[in-house]
SEVO-887855 format. One record per residue (C-alpha): residue number from 1; z, y negated, x negated; residue in three letters. Coordinates in Angstrom, 3 decimals. Example, Ala and Ser with C-alpha at 12.3 -4.5 7.8 and 13.67 -1.06 7.14 Angstrom:
<nupas>
k = 1 c3 = 7.800 c2 = 4.500 c1 = -12.300 r = ala .
k = 2 c3 = 7.140 c2 = 1.060 c1 = -13.670 r = ser .
</nupas>
This chain:
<nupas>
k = 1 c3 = -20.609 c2 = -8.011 c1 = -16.220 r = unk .
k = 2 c3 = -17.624 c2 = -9.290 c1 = -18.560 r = unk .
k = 3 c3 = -17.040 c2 = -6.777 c1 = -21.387 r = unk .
k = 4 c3 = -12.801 c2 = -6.777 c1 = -21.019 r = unk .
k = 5 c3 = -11.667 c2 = -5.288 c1 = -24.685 r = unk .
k = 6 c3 = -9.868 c2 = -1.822 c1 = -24.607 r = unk .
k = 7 c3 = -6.652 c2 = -3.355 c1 = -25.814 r = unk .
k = 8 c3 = -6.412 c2 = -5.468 c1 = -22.288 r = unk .
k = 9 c3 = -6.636 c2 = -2.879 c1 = -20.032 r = unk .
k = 10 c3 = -3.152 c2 = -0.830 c1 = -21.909 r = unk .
k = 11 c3 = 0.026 c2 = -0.496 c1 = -20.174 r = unk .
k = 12 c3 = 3.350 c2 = 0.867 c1 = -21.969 r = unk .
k = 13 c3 = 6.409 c2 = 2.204 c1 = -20.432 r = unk .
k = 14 c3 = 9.779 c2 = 3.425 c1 = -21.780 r = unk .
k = 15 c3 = 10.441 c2 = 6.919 c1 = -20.971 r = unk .
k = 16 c3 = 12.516 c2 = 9.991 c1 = -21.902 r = unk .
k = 17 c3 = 10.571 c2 = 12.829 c1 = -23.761 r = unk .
k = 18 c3 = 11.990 c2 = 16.161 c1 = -22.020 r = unk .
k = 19 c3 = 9.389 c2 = 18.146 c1 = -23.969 r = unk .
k = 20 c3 = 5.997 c2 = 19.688 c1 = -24.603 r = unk .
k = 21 c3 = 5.563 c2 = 23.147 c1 = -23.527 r = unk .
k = 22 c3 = 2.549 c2 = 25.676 c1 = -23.914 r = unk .
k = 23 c3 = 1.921 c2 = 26.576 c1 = -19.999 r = unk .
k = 24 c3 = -0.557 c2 = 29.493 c1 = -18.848 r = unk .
k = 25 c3 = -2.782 c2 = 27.584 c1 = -16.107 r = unk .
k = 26 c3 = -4.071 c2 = 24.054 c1 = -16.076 r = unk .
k = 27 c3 = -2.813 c2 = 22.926 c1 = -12.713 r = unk .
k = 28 c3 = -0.423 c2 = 22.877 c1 = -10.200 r = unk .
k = 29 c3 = 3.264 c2 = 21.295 c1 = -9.390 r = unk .
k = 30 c3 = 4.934 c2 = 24.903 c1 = -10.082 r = unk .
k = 31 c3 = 3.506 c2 = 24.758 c1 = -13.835 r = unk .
k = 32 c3 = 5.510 c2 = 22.018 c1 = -14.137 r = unk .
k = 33 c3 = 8.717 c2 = 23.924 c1 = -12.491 r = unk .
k = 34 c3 = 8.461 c2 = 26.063 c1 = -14.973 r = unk .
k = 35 c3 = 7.712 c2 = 24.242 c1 = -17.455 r = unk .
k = 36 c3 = 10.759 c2 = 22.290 c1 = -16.664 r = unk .
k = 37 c3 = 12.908 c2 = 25.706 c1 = -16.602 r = unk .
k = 38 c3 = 11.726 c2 = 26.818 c1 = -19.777 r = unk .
k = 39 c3 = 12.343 c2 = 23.997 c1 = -21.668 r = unk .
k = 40 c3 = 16.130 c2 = 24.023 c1 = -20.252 r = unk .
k = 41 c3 = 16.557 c2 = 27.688 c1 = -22.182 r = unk .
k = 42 c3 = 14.591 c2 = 26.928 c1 = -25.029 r = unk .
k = 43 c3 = 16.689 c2 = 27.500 c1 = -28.265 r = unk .
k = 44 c3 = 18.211 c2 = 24.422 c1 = -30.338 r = unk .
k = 45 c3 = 15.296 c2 = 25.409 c1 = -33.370 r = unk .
k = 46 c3 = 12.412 c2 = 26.082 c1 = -31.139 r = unk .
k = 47 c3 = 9.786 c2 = 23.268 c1 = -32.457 r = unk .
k = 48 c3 = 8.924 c2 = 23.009 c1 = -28.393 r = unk .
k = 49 c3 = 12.458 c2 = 21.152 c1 = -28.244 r = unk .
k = 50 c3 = 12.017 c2 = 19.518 c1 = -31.630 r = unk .
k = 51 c3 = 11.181 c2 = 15.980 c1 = -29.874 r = unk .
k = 52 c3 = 13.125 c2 = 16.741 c1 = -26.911 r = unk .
k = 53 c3 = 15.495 c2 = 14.095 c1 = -25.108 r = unk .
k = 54 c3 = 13.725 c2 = 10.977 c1 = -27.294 r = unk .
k = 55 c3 = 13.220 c2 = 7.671 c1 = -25.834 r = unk .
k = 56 c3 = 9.678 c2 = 7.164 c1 = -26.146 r = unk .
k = 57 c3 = 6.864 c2 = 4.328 c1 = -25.499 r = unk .
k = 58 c3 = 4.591 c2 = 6.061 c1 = -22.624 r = unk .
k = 59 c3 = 0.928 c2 = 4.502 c1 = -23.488 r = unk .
k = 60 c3 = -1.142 c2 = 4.066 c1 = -20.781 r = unk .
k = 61 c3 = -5.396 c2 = 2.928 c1 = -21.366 r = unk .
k = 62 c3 = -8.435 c2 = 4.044 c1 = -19.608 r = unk .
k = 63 c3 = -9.118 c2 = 6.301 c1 = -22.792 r = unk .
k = 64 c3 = -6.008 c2 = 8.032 c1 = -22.604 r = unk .
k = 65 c3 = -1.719 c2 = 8.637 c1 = -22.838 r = unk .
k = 66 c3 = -0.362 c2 = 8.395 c1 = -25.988 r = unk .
k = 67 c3 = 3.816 c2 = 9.039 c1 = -26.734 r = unk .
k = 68 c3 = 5.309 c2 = 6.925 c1 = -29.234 r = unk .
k = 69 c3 = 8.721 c2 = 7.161 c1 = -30.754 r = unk .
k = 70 c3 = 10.417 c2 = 4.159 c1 = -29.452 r = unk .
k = 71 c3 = 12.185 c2 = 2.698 c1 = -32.710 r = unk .
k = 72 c3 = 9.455 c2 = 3.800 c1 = -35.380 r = unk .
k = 73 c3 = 6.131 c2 = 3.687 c1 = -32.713 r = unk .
k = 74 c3 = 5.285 c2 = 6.973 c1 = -34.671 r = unk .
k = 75 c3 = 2.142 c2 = 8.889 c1 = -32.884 r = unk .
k = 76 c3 = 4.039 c2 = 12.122 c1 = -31.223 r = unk .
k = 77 c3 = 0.823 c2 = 12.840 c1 = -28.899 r = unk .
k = 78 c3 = -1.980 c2 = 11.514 c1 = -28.047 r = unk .
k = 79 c3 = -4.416 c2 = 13.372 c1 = -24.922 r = unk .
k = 80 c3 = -7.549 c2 = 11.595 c1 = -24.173 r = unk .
k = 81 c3 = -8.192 c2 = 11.320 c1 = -20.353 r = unk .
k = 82 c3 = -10.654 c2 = 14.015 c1 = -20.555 r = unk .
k = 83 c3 = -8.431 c2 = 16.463 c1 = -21.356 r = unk .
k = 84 c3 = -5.925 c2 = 15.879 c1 = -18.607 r = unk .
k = 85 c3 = -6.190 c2 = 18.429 c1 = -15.660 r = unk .
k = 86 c3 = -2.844 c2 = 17.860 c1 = -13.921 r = unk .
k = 87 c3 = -0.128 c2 = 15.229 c1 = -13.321 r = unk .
k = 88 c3 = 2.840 c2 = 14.862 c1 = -10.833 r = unk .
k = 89 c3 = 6.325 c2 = 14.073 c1 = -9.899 r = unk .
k = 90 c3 = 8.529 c2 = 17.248 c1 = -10.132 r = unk .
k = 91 c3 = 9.709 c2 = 17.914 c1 = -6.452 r = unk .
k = 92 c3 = 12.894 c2 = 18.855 c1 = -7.276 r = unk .
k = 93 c3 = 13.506 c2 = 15.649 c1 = -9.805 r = unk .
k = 94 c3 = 12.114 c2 = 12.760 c1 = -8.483 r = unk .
k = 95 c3 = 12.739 c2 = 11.091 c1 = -11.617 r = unk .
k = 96 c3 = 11.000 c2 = 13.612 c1 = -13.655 r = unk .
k = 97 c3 = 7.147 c2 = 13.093 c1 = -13.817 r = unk .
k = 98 c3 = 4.521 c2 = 15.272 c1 = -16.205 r = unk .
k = 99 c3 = 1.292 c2 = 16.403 c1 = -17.150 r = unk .
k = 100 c3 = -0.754 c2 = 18.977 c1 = -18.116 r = unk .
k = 101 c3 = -3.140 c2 = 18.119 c1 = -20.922 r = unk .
k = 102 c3 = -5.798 c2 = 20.681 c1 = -22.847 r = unk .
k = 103 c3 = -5.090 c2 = 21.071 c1 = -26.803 r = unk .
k = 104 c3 = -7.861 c2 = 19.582 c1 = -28.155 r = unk .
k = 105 c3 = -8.600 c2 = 22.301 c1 = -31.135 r = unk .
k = 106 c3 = -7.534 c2 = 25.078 c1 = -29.615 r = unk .
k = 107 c3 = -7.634 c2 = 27.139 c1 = -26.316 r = unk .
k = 108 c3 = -4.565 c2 = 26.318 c1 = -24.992 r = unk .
k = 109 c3 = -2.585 c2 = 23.572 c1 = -22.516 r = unk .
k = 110 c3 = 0.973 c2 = 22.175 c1 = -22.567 r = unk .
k = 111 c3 = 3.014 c2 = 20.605 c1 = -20.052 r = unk .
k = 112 c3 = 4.567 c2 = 17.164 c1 = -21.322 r = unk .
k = 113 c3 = 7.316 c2 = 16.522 c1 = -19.283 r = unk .
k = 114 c3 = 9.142 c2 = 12.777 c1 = -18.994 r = unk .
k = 115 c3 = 12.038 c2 = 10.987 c1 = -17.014 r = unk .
k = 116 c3 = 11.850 c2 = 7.756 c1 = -15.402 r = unk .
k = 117 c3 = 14.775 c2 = 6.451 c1 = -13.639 r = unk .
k = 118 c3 = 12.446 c2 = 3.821 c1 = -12.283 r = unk .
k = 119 c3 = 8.661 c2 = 4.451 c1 = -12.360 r = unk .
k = 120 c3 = 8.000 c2 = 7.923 c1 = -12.086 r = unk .
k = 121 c3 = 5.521 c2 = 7.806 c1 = -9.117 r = unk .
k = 122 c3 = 4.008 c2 = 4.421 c1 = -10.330 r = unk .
k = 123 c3 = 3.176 c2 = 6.392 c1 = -13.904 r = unk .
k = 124 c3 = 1.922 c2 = 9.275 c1 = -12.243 r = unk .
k = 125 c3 = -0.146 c2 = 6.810 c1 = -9.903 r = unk .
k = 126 c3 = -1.439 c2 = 4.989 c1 = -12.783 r = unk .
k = 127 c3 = -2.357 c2 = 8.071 c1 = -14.716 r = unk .
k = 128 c3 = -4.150 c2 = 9.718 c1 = -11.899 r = unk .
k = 129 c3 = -6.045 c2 = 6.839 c1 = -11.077 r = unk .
k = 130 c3 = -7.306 c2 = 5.804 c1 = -14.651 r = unk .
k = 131 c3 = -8.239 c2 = 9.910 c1 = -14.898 r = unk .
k = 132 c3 = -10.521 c2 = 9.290 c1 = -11.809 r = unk .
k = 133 c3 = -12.073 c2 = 5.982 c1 = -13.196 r = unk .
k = 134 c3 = -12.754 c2 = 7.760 c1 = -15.745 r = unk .
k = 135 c3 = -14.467 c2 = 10.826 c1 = -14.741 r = unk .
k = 136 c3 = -16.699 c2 = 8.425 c1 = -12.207 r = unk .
k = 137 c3 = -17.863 c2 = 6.235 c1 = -14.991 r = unk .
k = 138 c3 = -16.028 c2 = 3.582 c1 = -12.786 r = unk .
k = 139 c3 = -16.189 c2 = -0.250 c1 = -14.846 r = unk .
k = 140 c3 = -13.683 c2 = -1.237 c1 = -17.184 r = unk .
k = 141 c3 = -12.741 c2 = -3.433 c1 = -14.634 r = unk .
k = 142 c3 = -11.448 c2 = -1.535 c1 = -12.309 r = unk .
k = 143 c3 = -8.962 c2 = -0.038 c1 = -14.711 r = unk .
k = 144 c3 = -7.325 c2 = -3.363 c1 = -15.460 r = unk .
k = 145 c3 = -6.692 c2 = -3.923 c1 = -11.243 r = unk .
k = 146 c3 = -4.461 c2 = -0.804 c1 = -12.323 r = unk .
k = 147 c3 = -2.691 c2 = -2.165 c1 = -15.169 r = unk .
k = 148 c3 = -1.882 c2 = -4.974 c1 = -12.776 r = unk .
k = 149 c3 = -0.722 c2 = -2.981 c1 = -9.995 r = unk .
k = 150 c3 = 1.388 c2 = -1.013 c1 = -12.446 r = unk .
k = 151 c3 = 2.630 c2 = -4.213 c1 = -13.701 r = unk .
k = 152 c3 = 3.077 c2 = -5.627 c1 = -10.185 r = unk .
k = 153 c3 = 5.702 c2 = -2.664 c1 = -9.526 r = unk .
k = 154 c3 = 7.418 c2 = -2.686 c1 = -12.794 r = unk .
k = 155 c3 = 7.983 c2 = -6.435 c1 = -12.397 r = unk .
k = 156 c3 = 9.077 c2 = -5.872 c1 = -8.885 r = unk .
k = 157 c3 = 12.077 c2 = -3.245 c1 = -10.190 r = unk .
k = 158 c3 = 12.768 c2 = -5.507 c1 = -13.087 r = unk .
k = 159 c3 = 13.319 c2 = -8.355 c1 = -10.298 r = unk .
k = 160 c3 = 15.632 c2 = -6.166 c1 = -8.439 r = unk .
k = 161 c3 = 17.600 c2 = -5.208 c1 = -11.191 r = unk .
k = 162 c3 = 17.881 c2 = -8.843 c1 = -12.055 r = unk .
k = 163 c3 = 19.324 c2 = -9.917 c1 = -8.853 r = unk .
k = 164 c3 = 22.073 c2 = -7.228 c1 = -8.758 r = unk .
k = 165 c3 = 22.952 c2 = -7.889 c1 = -11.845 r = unk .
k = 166 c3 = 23.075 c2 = -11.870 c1 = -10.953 r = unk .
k = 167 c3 = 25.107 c2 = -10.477 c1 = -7.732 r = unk .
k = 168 c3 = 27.624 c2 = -8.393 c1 = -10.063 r = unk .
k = 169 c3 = 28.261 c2 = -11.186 c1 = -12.482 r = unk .
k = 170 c3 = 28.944 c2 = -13.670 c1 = -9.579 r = unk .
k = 171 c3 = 31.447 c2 = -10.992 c1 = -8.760 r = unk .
k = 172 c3 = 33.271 c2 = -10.956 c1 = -11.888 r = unk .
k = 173 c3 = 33.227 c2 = -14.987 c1 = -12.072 r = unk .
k = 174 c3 = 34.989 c2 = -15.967 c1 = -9.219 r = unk .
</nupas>
């Protein structure tokens, strides 16, 4: 079997960084409520909020998410696969997408908690499905098929996007 180098099978997306948020349980979509709630009434010093609202680099590989700062690709967070136990679309938000990741020195988890105008469900796809490629041992292959499906759809938007804006300008021409 072709060895495929860890660098191939990466996928980035641009994102809003809502916040990271130390949440009680592991799992489930009303963490992730509340998480979301919490982080609306945290205080302007809490260092919960510190990163809050940046545009950020979402990382995407079969060993795990990492958030960059978009202008300076500082590190803000890195969670290996392994540590992941949770990630979904907020109900209520269908932009707003997160997950629930456990610290890796200490007993704790936090919530991360991101907006997508555009790929929300696609990240949230992608992210579930490298987790369970993972945990199954599954090829390396088989996580670049995701990278291209994930590519496939952000192409697809992208192309969309293009063609009203192609349909606009025509509008403004004549």
């Amino acid at each position: 079997m072709d060895h495929i180098p860890e660098e191939d099978n990466e996928i980035s997306f641009p994102v809003k960084f809502l916040g990271r948020i130390e949440v009680v349980r592991p799992d489930g979509v009303h963490i992730l409520s509340e998480a979301a709630e919490r982080l609306k009434t945290l205080d302007d010093y809490s260092s919960e909020k510190a990163a809050k609202n940046s545009k950020v680099h979402l990382f995407l590989s079969l060993s795990g998410v990492d958030v960059l700062e978009k202008k300076t690709k500082f590190l803000l967070y890195t969670c290996p696969l392994s540590t992941i136990s949770f990630c979904a679309v907020l109900p209520s938000a269908p932009k707003v997408f997160g997950f629930v990741a456990k610290h890796p020195a200490a007993d704790m988890n936090h919530c991360y908690l991101f907006q997508s105008k555009k790929f929300s469900h696609v990240l949230v796809s992608v992210i579930g499905d490298a987790f369970r490629a993972s945990k199954h041992k599954e090829p390396v292959k088989g996580g670049r098929d995701l990278t291209v499906e994930a590519l496939r759809h952000k192409n697809k938007m992208l192309q969309t996007e293009n063609a009203e804006l192609k349909r606009r300008l025509a509008g403004q021409i004549d």
